[in-house]
MDTraj code that builds the backbone (N, CA, C; nanometers):
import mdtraj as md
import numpy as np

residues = "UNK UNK UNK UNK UNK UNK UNK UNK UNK UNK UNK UNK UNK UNK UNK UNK UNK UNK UNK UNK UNK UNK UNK UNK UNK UNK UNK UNK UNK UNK UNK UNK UNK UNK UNK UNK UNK UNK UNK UNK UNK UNK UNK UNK UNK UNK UNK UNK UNK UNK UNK UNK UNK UNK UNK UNK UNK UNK UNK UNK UNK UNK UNK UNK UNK UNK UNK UNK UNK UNK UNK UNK UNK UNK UNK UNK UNK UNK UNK UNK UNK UNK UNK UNK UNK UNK UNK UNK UNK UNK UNK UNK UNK UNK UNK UNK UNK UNK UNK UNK UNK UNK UNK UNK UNK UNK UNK UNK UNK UNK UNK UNK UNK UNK UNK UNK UNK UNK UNK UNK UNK UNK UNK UNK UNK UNK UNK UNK UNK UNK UNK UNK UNK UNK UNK UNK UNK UNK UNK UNK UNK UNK UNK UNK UNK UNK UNK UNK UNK UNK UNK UNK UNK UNK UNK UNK UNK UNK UNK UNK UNK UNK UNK UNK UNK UNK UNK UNK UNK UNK UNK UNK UNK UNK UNK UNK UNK UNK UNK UNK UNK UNK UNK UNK UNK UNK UNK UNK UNK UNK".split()
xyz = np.array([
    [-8.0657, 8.2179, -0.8051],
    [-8.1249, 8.2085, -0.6739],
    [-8.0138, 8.2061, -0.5697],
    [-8.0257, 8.2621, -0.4792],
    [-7.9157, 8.2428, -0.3365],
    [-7.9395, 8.1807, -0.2748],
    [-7.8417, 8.1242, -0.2096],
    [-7.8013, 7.9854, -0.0999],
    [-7.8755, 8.0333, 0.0014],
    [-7.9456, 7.9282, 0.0777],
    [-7.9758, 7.9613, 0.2638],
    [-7.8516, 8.0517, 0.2789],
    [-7.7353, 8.0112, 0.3005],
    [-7.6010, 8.0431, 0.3680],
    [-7.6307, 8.1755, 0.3433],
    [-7.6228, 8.2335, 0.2270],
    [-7.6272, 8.3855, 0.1578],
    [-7.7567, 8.4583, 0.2409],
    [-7.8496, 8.4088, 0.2389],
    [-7.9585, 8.4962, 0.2684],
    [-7.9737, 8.4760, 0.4322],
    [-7.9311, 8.3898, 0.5307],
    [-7.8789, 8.3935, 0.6342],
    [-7.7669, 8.5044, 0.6777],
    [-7.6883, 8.5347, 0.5905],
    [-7.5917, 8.5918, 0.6605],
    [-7.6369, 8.7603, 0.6135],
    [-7.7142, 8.7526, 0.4743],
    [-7.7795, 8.9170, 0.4587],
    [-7.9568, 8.9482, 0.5287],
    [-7.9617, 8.8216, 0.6209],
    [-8.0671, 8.8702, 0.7005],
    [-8.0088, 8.8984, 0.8679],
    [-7.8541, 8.8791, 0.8559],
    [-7.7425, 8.9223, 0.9638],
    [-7.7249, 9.0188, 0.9652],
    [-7.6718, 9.0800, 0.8505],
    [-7.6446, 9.1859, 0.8423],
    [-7.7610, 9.3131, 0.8147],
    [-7.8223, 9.2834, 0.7841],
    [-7.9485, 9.3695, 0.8017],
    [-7.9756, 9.3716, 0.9713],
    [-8.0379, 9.2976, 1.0113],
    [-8.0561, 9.3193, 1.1644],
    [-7.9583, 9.3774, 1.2242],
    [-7.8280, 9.3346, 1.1930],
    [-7.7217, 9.4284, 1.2692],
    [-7.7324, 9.6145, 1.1980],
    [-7.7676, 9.6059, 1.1093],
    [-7.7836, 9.7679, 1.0416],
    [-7.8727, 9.8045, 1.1238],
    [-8.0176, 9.7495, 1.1293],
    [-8.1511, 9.8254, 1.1925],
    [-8.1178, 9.8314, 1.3517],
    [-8.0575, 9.7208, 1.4124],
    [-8.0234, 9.7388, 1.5525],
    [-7.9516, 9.8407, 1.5760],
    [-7.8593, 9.8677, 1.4733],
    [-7.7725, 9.9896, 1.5481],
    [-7.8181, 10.1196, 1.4668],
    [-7.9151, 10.1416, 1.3601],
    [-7.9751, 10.2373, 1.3349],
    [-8.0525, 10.3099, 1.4674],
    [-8.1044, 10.1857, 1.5323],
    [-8.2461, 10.2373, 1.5982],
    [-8.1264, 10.2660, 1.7270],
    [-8.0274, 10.2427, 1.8214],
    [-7.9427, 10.2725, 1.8709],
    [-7.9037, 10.4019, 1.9002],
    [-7.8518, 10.4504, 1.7403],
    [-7.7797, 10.5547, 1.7424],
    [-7.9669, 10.6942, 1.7363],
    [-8.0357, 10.5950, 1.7029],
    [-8.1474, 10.7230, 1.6523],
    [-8.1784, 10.7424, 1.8138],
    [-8.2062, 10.6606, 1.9455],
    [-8.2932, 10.6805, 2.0235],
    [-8.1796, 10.7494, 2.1372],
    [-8.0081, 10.7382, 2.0843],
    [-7.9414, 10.8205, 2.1600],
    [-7.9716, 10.9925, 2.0853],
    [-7.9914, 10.9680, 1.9829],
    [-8.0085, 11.1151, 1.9418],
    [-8.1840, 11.1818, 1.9570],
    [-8.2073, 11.1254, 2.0418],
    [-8.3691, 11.1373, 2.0102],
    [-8.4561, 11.1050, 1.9050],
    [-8.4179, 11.0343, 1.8332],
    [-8.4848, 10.9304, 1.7556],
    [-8.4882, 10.9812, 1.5994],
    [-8.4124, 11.1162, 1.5842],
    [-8.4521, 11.1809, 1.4896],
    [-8.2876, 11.0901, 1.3689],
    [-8.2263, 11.0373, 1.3697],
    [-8.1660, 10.9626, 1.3069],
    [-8.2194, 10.8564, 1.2675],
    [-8.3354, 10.7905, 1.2849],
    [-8.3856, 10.6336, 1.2061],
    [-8.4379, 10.7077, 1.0677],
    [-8.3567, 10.6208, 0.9788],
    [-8.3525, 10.6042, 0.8356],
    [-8.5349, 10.5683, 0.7722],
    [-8.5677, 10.6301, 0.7055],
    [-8.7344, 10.5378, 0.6725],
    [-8.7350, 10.3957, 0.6054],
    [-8.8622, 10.3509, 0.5985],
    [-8.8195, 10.2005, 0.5309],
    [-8.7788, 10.2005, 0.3959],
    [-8.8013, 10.3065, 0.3213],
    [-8.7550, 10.3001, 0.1766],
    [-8.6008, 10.2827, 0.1834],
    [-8.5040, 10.3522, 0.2740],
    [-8.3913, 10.3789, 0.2973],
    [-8.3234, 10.2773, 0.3132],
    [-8.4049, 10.1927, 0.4169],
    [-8.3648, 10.0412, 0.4498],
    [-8.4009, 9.9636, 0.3281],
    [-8.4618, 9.9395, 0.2482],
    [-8.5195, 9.8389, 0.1529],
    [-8.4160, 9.8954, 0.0529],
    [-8.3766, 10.0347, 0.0113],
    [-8.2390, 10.0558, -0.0605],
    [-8.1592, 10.0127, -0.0008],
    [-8.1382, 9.9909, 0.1100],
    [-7.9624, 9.9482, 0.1585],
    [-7.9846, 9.8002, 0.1179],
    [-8.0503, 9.7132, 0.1796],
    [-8.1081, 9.5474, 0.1568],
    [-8.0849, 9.5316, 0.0159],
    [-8.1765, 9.6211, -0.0973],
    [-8.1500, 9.5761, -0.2560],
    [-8.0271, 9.6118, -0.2936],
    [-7.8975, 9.6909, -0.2201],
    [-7.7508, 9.6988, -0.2768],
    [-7.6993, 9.5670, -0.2414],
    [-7.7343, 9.5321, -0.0859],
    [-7.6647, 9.4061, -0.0416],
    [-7.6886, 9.2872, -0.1583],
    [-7.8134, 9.2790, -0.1566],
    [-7.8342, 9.1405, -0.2388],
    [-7.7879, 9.1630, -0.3862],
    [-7.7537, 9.2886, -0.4475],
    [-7.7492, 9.2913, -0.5617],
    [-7.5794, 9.2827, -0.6069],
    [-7.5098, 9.3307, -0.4839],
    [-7.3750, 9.3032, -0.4768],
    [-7.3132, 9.3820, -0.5584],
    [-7.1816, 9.3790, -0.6000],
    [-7.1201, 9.4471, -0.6529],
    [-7.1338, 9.4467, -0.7977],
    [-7.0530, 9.5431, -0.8651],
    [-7.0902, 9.5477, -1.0259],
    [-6.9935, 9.4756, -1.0748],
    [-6.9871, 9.4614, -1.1921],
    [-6.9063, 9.3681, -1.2830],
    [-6.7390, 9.4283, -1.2733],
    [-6.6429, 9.3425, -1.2834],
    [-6.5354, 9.4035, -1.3162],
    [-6.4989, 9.4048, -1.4682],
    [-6.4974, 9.4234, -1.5535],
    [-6.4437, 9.4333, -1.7193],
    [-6.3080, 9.4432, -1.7644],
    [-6.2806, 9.4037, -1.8050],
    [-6.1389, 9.4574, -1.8799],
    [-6.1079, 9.3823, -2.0177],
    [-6.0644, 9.4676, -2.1113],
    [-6.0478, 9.4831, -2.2398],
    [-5.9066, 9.4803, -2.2971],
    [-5.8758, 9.4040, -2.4325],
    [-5.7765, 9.3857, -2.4622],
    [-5.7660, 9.3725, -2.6398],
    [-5.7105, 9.4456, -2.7044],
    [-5.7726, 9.4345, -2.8739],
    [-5.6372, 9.3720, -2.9364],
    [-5.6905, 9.3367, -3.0308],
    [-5.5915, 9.2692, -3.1460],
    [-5.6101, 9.2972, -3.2644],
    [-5.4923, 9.3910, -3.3280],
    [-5.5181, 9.4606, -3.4402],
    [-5.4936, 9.3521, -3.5656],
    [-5.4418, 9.2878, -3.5200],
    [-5.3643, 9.1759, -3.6076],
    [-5.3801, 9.0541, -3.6051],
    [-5.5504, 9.0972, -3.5528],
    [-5.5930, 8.8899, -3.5548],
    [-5.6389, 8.8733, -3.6982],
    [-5.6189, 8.9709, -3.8237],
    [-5.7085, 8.9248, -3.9274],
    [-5.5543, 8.8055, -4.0148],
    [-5.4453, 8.8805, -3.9396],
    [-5.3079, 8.8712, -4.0068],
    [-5.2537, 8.6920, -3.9590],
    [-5.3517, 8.6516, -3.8861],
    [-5.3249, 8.4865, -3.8140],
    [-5.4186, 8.3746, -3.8914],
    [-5.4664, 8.5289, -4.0205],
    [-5.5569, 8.4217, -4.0971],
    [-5.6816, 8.3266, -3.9847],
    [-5.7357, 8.4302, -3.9164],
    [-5.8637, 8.4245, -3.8399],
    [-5.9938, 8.3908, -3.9346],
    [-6.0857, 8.3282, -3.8624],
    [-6.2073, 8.2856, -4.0177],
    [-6.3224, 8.4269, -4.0196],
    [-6.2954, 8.4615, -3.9213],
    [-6.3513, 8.6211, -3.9780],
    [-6.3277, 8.7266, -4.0945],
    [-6.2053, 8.6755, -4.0982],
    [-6.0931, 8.7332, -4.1980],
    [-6.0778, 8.6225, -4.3371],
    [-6.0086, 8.7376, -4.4353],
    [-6.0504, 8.6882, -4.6156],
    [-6.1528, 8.6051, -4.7119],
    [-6.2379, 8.6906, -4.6506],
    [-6.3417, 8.6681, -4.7557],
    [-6.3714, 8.7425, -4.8715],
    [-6.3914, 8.7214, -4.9368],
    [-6.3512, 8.7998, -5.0591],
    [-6.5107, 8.8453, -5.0979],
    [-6.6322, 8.8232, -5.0800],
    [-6.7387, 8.8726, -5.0644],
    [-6.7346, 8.9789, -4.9879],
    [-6.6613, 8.9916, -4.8156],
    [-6.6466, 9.1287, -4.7364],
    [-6.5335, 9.2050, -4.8089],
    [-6.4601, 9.1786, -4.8823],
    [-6.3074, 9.2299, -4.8873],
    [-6.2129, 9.2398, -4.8182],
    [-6.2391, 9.1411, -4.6964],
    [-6.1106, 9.1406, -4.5873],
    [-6.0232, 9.0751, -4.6484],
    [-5.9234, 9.0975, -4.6008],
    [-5.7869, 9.0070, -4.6094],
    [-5.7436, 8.9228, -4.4495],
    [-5.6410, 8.8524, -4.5332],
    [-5.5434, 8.8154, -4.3882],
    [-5.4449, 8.8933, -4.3702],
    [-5.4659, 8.9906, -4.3294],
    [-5.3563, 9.0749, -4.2719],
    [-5.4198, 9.1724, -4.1938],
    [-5.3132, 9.2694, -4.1221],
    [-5.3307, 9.3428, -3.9955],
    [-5.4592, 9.4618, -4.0143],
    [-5.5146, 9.5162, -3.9514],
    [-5.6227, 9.6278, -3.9963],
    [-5.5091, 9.7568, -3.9909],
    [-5.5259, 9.8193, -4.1331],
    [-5.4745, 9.9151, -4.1591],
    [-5.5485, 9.9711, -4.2389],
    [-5.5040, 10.1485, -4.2457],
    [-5.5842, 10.2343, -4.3411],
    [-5.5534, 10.1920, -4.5049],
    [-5.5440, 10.0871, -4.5645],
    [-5.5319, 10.0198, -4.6608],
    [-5.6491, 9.9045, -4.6736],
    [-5.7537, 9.8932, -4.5191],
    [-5.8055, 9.7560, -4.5596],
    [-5.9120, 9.8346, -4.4320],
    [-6.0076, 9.7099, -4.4138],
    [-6.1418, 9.7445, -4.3323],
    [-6.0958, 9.6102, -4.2684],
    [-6.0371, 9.5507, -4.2457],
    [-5.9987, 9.3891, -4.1683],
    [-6.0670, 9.4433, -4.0281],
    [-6.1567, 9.3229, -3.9538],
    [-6.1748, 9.3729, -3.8375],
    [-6.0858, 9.3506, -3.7465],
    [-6.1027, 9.3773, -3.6396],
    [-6.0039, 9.3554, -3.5426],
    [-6.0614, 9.2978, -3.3945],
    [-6.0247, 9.2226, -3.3028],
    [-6.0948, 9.1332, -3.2138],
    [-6.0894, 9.1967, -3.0825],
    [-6.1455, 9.1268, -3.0159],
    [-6.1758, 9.2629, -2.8768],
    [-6.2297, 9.1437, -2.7880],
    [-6.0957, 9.0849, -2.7028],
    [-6.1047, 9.0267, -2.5723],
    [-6.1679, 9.0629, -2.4622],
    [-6.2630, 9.0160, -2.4022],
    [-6.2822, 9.0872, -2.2959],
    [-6.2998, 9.0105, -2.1518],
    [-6.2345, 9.0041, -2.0338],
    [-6.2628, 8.9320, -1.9386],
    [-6.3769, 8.9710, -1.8125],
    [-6.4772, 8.9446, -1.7827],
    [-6.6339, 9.0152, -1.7014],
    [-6.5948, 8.9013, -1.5642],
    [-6.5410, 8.9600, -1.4520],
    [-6.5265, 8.9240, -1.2912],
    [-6.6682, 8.9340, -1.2310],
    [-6.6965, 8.8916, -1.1010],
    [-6.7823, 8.9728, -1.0201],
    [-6.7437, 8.9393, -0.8892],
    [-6.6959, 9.0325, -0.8316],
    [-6.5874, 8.9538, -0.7015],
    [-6.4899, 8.9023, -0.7625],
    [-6.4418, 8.9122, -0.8138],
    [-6.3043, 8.8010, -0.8487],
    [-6.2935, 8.7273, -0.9400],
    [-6.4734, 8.6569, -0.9242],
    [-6.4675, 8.5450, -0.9966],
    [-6.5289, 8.5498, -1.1733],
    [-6.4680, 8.4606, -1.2190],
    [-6.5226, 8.4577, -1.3921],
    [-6.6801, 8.4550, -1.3595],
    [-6.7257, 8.5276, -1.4824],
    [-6.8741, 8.5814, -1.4516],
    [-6.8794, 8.5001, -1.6229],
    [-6.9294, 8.4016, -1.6294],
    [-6.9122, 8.2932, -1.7873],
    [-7.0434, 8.2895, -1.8374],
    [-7.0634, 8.2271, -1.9157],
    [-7.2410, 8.2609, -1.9520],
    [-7.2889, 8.3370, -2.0456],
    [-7.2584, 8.4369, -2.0201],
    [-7.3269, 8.5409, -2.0951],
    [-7.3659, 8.5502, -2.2843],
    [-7.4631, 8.5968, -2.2508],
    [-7.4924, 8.5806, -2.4085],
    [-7.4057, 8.7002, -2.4689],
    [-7.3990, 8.7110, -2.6577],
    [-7.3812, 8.8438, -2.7249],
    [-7.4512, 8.9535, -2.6921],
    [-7.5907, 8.9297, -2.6238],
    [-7.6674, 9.0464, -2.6463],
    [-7.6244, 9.1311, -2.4911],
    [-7.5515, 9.0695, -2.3923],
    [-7.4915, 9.0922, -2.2927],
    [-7.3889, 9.1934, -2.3334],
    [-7.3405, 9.2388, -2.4202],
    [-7.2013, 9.3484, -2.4546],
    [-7.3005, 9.4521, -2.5956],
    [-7.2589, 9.5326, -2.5517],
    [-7.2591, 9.6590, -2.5833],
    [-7.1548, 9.7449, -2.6103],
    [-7.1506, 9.7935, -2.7582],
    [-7.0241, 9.8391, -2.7779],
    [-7.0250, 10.0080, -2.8434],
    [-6.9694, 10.0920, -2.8278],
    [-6.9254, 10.2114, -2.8377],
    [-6.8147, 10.3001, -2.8631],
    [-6.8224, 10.3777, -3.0128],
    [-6.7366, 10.4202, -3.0408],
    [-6.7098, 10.5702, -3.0970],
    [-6.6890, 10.6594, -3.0170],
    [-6.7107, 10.8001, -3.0338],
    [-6.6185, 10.8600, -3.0348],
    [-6.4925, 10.8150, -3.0213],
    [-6.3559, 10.8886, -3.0839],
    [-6.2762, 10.8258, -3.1532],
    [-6.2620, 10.8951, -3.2672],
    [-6.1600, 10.8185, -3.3995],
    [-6.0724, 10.9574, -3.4632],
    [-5.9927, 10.8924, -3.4860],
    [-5.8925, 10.9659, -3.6138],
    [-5.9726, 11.1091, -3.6332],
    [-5.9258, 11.2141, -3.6781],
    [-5.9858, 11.3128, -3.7569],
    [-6.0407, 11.2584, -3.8766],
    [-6.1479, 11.2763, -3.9081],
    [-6.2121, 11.1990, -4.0630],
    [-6.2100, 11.0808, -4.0702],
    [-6.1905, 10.9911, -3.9948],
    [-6.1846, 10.8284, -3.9922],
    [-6.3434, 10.8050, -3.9563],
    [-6.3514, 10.6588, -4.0083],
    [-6.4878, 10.6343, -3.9636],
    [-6.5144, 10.5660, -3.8239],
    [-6.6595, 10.5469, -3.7425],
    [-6.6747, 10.4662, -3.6476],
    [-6.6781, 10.3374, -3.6569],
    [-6.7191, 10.2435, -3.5666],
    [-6.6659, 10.1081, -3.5905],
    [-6.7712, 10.0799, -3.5407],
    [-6.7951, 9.9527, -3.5626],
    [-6.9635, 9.8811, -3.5079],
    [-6.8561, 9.6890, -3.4901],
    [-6.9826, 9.6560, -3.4133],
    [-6.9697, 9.5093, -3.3795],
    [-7.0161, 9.4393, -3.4915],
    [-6.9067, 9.3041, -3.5426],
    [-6.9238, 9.2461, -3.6745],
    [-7.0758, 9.1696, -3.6099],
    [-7.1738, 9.1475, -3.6776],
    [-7.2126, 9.1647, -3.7975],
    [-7.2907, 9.2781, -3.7965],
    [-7.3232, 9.3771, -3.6490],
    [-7.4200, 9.4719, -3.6792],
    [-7.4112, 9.5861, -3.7386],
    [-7.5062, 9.5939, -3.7879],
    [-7.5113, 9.7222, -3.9013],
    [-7.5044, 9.6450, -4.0057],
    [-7.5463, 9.5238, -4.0698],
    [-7.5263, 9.4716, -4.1808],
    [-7.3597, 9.4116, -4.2041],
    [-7.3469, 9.4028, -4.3581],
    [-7.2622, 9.3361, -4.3652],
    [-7.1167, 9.3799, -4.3670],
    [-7.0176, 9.2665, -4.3701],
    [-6.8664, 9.3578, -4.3039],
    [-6.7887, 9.2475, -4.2362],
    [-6.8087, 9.1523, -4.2257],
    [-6.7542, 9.0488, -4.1354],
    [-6.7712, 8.9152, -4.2283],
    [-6.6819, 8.7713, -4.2034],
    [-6.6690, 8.6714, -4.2990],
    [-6.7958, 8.5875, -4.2024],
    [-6.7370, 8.5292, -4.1077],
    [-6.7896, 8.4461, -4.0329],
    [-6.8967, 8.5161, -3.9578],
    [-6.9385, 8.3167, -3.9027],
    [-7.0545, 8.3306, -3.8190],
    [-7.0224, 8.2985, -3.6856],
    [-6.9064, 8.3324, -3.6893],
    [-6.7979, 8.2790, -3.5244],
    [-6.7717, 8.4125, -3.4821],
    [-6.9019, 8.5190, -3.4262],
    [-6.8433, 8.6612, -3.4288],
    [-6.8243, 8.6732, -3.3297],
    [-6.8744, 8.6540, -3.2380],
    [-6.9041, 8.6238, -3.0334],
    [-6.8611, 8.4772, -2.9893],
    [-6.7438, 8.4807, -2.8921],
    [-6.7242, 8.3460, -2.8662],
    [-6.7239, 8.3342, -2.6758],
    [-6.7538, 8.2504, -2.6400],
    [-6.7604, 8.2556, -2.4485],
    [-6.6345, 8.1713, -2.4416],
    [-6.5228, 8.2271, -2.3595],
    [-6.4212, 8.1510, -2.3270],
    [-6.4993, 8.0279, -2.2637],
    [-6.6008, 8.0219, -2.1596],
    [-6.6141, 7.9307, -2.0561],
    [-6.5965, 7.9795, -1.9102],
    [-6.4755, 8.1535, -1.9633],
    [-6.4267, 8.0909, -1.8122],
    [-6.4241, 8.2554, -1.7578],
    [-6.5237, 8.3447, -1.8207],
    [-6.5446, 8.4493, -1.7781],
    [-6.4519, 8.5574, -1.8991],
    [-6.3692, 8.4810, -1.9837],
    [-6.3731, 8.5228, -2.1025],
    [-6.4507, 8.5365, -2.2302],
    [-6.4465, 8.6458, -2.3104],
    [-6.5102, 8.6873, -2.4355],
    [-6.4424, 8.6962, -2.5292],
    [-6.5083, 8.6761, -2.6386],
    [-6.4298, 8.7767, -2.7828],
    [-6.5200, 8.7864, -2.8786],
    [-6.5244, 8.9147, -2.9425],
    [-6.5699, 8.9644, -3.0499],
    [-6.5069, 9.0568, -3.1731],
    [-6.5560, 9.0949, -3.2546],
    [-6.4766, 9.1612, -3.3258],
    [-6.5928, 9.2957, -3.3898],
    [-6.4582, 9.4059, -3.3960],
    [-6.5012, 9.5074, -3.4896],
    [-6.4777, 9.5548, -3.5889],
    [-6.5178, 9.5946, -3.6540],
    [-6.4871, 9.6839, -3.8307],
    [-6.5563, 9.8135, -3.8219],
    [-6.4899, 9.8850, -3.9377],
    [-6.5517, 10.0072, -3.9484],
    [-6.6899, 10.0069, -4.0056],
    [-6.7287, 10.1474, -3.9867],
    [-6.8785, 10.1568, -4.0300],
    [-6.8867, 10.2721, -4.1583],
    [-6.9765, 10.3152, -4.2216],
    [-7.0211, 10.1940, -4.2971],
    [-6.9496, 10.0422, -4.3334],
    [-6.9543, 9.9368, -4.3543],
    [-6.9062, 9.8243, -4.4395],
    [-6.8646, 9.8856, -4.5481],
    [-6.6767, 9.7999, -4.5834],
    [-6.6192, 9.8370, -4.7077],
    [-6.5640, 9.9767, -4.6622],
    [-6.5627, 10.0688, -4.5735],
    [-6.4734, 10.1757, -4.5606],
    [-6.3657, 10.1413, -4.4514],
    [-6.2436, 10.1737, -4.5151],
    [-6.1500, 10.1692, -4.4771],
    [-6.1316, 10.2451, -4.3370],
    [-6.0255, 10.1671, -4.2467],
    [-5.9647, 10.2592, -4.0859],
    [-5.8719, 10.3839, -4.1338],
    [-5.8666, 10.4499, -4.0582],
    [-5.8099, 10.5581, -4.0679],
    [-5.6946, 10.5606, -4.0388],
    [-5.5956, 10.6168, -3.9657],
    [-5.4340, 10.6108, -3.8755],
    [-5.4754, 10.6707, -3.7701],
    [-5.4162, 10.5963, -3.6808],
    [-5.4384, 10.6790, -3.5450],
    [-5.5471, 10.6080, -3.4205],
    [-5.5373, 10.6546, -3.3363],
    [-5.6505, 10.5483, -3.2309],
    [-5.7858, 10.6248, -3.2212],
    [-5.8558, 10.5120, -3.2478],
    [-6.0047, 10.4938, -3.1519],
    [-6.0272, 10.4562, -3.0451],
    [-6.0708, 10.5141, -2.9374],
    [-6.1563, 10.4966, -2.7907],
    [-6.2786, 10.4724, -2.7775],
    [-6.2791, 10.3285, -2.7674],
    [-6.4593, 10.3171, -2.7580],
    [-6.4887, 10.2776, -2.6472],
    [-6.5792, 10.1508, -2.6029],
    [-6.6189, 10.1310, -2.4448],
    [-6.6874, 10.0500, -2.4411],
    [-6.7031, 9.9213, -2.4316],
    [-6.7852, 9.7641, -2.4196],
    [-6.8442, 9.7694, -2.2363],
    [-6.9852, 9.8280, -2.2790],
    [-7.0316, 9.7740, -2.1600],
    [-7.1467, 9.6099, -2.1367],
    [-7.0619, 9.5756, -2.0276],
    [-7.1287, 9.4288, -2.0183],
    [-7.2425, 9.4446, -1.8831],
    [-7.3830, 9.4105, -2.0108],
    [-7.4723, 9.3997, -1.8564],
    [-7.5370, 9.2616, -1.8118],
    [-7.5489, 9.2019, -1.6766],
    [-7.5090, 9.0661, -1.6882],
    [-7.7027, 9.0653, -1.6649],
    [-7.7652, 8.9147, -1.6658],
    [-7.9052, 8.8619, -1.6255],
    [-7.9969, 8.9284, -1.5068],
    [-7.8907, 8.9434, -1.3882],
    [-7.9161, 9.0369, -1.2965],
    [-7.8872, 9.1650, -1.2838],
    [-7.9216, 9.2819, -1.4442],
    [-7.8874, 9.3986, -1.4132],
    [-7.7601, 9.4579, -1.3893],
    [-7.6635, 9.3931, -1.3231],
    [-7.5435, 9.4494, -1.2945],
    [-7.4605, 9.5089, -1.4104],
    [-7.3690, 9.5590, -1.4114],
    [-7.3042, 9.6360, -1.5349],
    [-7.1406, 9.7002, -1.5037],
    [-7.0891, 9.6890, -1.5607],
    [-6.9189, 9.6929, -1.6368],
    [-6.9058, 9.7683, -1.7162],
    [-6.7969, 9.8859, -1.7613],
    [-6.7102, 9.8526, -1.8694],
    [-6.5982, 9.9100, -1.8293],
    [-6.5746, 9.9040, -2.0026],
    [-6.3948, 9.8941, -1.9699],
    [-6.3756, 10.0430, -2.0843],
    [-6.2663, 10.0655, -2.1142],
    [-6.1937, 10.1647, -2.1969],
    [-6.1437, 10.0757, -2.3064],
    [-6.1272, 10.0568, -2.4263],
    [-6.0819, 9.9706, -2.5469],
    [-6.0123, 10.0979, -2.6662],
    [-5.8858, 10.1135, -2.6817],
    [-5.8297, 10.1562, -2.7770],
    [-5.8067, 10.1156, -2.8688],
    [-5.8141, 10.1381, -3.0045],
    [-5.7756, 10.0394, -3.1176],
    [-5.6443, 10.1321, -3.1673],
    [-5.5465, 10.0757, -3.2151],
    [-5.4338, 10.1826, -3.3012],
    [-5.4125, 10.1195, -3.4021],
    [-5.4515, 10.1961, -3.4901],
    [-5.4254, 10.1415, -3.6404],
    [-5.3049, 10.2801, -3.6879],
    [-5.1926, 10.1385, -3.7201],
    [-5.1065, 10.2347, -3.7735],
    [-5.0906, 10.3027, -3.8946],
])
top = md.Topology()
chain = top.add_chain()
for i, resn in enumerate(residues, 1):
    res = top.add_residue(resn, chain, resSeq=i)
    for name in ("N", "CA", "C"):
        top.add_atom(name, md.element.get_by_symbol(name[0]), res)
traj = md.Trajectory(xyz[None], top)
């Protein structure tokens, strides 16, 4: 919900839009006033504000810090780095702004993840646990608190090994109010 303060100052700025709409329309003969749909779009950008800022940061080598996602011997991970020797997932920081500020909260079902370029013949990667199994833990999504994330990925199917070479995928975050982010996320598996 928004503050008096907030909706005071975007029922300011609206009146100052329509005042000088109707201004500039009745110097031009009136044929410049915007219709009300036009106005009720400008009003729902104001209140809806800007979009998310995102940014992404991976760690090929969080399985190698002996992470609890990592060595389970039911998935076949190990503690060590994700290489084309192993399916280890790998973790995927992500920080969600809005204005500036940490945007915290958010649930898992808030990120969305995507992965459509890999290696020649390498496989795609999915978010641990979806798509079934592939991941140790139940610590797969964590909320910094503070407008930080983390999650992790593995390849797809479960049990197939990474390939050499980078993947480009794309975590988009959409927040309670619609708004939406993402970022660019490379993985390099050497």
């Amino acid at each position: 919900m928004r503050s008096p303060r907030t909706l005071t100052v975007l029922a300011a700025v609206v009146a100052v839009a329509v005042a000088a709409t109707l201004a500039l329309g009745a110097g031009s003969g009136g044929g410049g006033t915007p219709s009300l749909a036009a106005l009720r779009s400008d009003v729902a950008k104001l209140l809806n504000g800007p979009r998310l800022e995102v940014q992404a940061a991976v760690d090929e080598s969080a399985c190698a810090g002996a992470s609890v996602q990592c060595g389970d011997v039911g998935t076949g991970h190990t503690f060590a780095a994700a290489a084309p020797t192993n399916h280890n997932p790998v973790a995927v920081a992500v920080l969600v702004t809005r204005s500036g500020r940490p945007r915290a909260g958010l649930a898992s079902t808030a990120f969305d993840w995507s992965n459509r370029f890999v290696p020649a013949g390498g496989p795609g990667s999915l978010r641990c646990p979806a798509g079934g199994t592939g991941c140790a833990s139940t610590a797969l999504f964590q909320d910094g608190g503070d407008g930080t994330y983390l999650f992790w990925v593995h390849p797809a199917p479960a049990g197939v090994n990474w390939k050499s070479g980078r993947y480009f995928g794309r975590v988009t975050v959409t927040d309670p109010g619609g708004r939406k982010g993402s970022a660019l996320v490379t993985i390099t598996v050497p």
